[in-house]
DOFIDREN-624601 format. One record per residue (C-alpha): residue in one letter; x, y, z. Coordinates in steps of 0.2 Angstrom, whole numbers, plus 5000, padded with zeros to 4 digits. Last residue first. Layout:
N
aXYZ ...
This chain:
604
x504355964936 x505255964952 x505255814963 x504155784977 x503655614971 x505055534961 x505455514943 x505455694945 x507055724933 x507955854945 x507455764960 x508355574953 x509755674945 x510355734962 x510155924966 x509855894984 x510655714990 x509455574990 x509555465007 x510155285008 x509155155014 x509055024999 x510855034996 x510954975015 x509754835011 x510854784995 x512354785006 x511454645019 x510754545004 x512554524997 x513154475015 x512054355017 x512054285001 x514054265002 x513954185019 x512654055012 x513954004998 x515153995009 x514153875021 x513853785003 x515753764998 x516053705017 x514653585015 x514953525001 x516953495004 x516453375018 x515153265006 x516553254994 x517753205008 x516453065013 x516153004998 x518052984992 x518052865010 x516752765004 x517452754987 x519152674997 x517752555007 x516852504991 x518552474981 x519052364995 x517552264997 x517752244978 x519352174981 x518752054995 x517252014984 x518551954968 x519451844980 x517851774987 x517251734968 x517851544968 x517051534983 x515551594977 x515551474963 x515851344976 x514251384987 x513451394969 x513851234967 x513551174983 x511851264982 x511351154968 x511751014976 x510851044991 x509251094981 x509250904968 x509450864989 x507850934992 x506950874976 x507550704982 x506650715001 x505150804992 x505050624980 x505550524995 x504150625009 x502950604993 x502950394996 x502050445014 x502650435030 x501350475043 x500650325046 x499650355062 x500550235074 x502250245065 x502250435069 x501750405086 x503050255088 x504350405082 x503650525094 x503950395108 x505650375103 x506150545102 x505450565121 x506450405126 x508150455117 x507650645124 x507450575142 x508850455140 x510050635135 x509250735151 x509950575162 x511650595154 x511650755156 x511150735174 x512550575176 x513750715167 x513750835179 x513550735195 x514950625188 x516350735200 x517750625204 x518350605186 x519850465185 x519150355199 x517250365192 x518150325172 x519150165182 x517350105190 x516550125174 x517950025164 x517649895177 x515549885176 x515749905157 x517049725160 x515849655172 x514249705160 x515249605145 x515549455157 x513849435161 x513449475143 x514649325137 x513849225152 x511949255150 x512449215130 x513349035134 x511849005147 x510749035132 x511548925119 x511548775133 x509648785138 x509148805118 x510248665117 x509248575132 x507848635124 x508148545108 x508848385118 x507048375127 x506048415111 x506948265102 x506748155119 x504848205119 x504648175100 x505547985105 x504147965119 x502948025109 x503347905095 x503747755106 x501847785114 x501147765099 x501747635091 x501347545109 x499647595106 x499747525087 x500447365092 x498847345104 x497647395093 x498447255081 x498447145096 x496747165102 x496547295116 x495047235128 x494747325145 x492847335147 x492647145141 x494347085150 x493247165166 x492047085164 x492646925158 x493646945176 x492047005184 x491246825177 x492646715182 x492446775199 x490646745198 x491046575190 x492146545206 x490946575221 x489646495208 x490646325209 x491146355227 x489146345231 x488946185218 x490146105227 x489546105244 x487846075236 x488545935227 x489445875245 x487745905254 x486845795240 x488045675242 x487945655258 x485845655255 x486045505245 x487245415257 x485845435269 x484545395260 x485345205251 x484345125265 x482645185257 x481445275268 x479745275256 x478545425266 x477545435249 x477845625252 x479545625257 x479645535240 x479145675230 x479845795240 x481445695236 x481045685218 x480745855216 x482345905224 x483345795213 x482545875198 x483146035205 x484745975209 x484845915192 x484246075183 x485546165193 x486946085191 x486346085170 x486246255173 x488246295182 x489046165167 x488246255153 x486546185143 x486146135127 x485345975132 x485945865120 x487745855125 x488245925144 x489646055139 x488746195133 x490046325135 x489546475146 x489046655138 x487546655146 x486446815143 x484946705136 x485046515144 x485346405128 x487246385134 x488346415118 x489146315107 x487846285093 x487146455094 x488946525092 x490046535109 x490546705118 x491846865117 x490246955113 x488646875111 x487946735101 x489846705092 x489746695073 x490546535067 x492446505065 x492246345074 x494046255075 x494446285095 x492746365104 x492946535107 x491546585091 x492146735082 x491546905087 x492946965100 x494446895091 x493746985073 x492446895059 x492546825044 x493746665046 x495246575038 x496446715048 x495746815060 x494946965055 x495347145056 x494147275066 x492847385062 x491347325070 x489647385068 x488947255064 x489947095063 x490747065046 x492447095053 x493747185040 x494947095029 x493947065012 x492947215016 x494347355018 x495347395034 x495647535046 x493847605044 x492747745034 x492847655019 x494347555015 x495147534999 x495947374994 x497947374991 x498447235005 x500247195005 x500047235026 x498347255032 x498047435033 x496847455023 x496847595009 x495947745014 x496847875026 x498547825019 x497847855000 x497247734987 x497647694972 x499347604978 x500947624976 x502447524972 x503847424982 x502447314992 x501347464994 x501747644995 x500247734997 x499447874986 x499548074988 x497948154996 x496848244985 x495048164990 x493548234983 x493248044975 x494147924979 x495747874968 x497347944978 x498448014968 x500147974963 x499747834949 x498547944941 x499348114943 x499348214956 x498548384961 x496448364959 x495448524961 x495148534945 x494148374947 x493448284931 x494748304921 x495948324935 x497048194933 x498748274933 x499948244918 x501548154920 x503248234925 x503548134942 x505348184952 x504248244968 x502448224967 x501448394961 x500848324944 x501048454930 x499548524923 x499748694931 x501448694933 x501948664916 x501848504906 x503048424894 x504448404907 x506548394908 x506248604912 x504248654915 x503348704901 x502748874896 x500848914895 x499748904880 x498548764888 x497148724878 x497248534878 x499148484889 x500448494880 x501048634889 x502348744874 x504248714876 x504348654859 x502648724852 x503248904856 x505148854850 x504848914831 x503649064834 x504749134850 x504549094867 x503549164881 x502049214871 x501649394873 x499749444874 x497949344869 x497849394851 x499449294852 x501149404846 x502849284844 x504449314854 x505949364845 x507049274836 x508949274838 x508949104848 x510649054853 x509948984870 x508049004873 x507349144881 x506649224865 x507049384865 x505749544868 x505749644852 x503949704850 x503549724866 x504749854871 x506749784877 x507649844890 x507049664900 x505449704899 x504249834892 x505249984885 x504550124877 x504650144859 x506050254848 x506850064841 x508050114826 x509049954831 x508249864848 x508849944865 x506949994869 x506750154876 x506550204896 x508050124906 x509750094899 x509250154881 x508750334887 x510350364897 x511350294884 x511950104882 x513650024884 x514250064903 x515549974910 x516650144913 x515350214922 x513350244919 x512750334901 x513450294883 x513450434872 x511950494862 x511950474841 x510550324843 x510350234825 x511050084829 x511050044846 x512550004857 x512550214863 x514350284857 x515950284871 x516850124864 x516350134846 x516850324845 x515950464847 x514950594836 x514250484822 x513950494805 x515150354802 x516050334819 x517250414831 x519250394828 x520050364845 x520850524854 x519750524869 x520550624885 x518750744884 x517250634875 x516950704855 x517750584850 x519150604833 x518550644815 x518050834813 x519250884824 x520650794819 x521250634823 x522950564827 x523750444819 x524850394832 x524650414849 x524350574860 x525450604873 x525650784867 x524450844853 x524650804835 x525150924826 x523650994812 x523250964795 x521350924788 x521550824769 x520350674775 x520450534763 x521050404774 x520550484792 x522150474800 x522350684799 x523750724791 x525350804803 x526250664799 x526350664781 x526850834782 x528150814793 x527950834814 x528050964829 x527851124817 x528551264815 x530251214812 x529251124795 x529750964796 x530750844788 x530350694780 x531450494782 x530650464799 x531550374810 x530750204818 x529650134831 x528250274832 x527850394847 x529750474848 x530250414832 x528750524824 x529450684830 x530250734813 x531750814811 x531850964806 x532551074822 x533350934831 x534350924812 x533950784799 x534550624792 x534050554809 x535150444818 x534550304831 x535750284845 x535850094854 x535450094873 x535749904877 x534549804886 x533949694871 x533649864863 x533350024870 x533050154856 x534050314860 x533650444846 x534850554836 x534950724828 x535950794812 x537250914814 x537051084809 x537351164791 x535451204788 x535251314768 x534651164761 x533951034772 x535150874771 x535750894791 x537550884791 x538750734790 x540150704802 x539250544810 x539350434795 x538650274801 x538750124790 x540050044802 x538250064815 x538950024831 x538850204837 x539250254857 x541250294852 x540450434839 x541750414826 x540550324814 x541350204802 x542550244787 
């Protein structure tokens, strides 16, 4: 027979059966387990009363029953710990096994199993082996308050740290996957360990210091051109940057070396010629010996086939002798006359056009005085002295246009500019002219970005002008409030002049932080007593109470005193007042005071 209960689909199921504890007749409990989205009942063997609770934090029935007492079986009720023989019920929302006292965290809302001769578990417990403290910091945490800041996080480590978390002794070697730490020289901490030190050690004689990355040298020794990893050559000069194919080779000089012809040169920019191709150094000019003018003085380039420059080479066409004087003709060329620069063009004489015209008219003149004084007329006179007016008239617009020639070599002389010089002006001038275009476009930028600023604030003070116009037609009366106002600038502007005082003599000291923390240490102090006494305030208002009620017995104490003593003074009074009378009264004849003559006058 199968369950009755309609709900069951167990054909196992015999639903009329009672719990098996002796001495329990009722029926035995069930469970609802979902399953594939179908609520399916789980039957215990056991009443609600003994039946186990481990269903409802486990996946299955359990097959004990419990004490009625209790919220769980024997089994159940052990402590997780294998071979710990502590009972208890596990707490509410608590998971199976649970922990007992002696084995579960010690941290609040904790129920995992703490460690070995620990006090936590592995989640809440300091990373370091051999520190009993809990972690310190958040939820992230994994060190104590000690490990995160002051002592090394190294197993049974107790020293202070150094870098990194770490003391001296147990600082890592930066090097991936390295577990060693870094070795002891007499000298300090090396940066890597023992085995990497002479991997990612300088190479360089006597240098200890770590390498660069992708280089055998550090910083020191490396050479400062971009992308080169060879040594420096400063052997000789510390002073000396690059290396020897990157610096430049004169001495005290530590400028980086030229490109040339798709390599560099030894030399610098300042001292390599300037001739292109040309690697030669050059000392103190534009060009080196093999391309510079070998006239005194001169620094200029030569022409090509010849050792000297434009100015000092000799003008006549296929002579690349030395000129006699500037922009002249050699000894050969040249008039003989000192300070003539003129062509000797009259052969064997050495002399220029203009002094060969006026040797001959001076011969000519000698040889007429000569033969005015013999007083010979020839008939060829006339035509002779025709021709001599005509030479002179020549000879005078000959000198006309030599002196011309001669202000223009002047002037050619004062205002020369060979073609390099010249290439180099222009050079020049196209690179200031395309500087002052660059500055020009970056100030009509800066021109630009301005104008958008004046206009956004523009626009901003018209709309504060607006909002100010609407707040003066809503509130008639600003006097008020433009004199608070004013009073408020005058502060802002009295606070600010205390505060550049204060900045001016350095008032603030590191001691102000320290008193400023100590203060609020205070503050919180006194929100917690703030809070105690909040906490009391009930307890004050029924002592308040109790004050004012004893108050009030006082006061009725004090009221029966008085009347009890004004009694007590009326009873005095009138004791004293009968004893005074008693004191007064006369003694009759015959009275046992006369007979017995205890008194003068009495009988004896």
């Amino acid at each position: 027979m199968g369950c009755s209960e309609p709900d069951c689909c167990d054909k196992e199921c015999n639903y009329d059966r009672v719990c098996r504890v002796d001495s329990c007749s009722r029926k035995h409990a069930y469970w609802i387990k979902r399953v594939h989205g179908i609520d399916v009942k789980v039957y215990s063997d056991f009443c609600v009363d003994h039946t186990c609770l481990f269903c409802v934090l486990g996946d299955s029935m359990c097959k004990r029953s419990k004490d009625t007492n209790h919220r769980f079986c024997s089994h159940h009720r052990r402590c997780g710990v294998e071979g710990c023989g502590n009972r208890g019920d596990c707490p509410r929302k608590v998971p199976l096994p649970w922990m007992c006292p002696s084995h579960i965290c010690r941290i609040e809302e904790c129920y995992k199993q703490r460690e070995d001769r620990y006090d936590y578990c592995k989640g809440h417990r300091c990373k370091v082996l051999g520190c009993y403290e809990r972690r310190f910091g958040g939820i992230d945490a994994e060190w104590c308050e000690a490990h995160a800041s002051k002592i090394c996080r190294h197993d049974n480590c107790r020293e202070s740290v150094h870098l990194t978390f770490f003391c001296k002794s147990h600082q890592k070697c930066p090097v991936k996957d390295c577990k060693h730490f870094k070795h002891h020289h007499k000298d300090g901490l090396w940066d890597f360990c023992e085995t990497h030190h002479l991997e990612y050690r300088c190479v360089f004689k006597g240098c200890t210091k770590r390498c660069i990355p992708n280089c055998r040298y550090c910083t020191a020794h490396k050479c400062t051109f971009e992308g080169c990893v060879s040594v420096r050559e400063n052997e000789k000069d510390k002073d000396q940057i690059f290396c020897k194919e990157h610096g430049c080779e004169v001495t005290r000089c530590y400028a980086v070396a030229m490109v040339v012809a798709k390599g560099y040169a030894p030399y610098c920019r300042r001292h390599t010629c300037t001739v292109a191709d040309c690697r030669e150094v050059c000392e103190g000019a534009q060009f080196c010996s093999r391309h510079c003018c070998t006239w005194d003085g001169c620094d200029k380039t030569r022409i090509d086939a010849s050792t000297f420059c434009v100015e000092h080479e000799c003008r006549r066409a296929g002579c690349h002798n030395k000129c006699k004087l500037r922009l002249g003709y050699c000894e050969e060329h040249c008039c003989k006359i000192d300070q003539c620069l003129n062509f000797n063009d009259t052969g064997s004489d050495k002399l220029c056009y203009e002094h060969s015209r006026k040797d001959l008219l001076r011969k000519v003149k000698h040889f007429e005085d000569r033969l005015r004084g013999r007083g010979h007329e020839t008939r060829h006179y006339e035509d002779l002295r025709c021709r001599h007016e005509k030479l002179r008239g020549d000879y005078d617009e000959v000198v006309i246009r030599l002196n011309a020639s001669l202000e223009e070599i002047r002037c050619l002389r004062a205002t020369w500019i060979s073609e390099e010089d010249n290439r180099i002006w222009r050079k020049d001038w196209d690179d200031r002219h395309a500087r002052l275009l660059y500055d020009l476009n970056r100030e009509q930028k800066r021109v630009e970005h301005w104008e958008r600023k004046a206009g956004e604030l523009l626009r901003r003070v018209d709309e504060v002008e607006v909002l100010l116009a609407e707040e003066r037609r809503r509130h008639q009366s600003t006097a008020l409030l433009e004199r608070q106002v004013e009073d408020l600038i005058c502060k802002v502007e009295c606070l600010e002049e205390e505060l550049r005082c204060e900045r001016e003599k350095h008032i603030i000291h590191e001691g102000r932080q320290r008193e400023i923390d100590r203060l609020l240490c205070t503050v919180a102090e006194l929100e917690k007593k703030l809070a105690n006494e909040h906490l009391r305030g009930s307890r004050y208002d029924e002592l308040l109470k109790k004050l004012n009620l004893l108050q009030g017995w006082l006061s009725n104490e004090k009221e029966k005193n008085e009347i009890l003593l004004e009694e007590i003074a009326r009873r005095d009074e009138y004791g004293r007042c009968r004893r005074d009378r008693c004191d007064r009264r006369r003694f009759r004849s015959g009275s046992w005071e006369r007979r017995s003559g205890r008194f003068p006058g009495g009988v004896c």
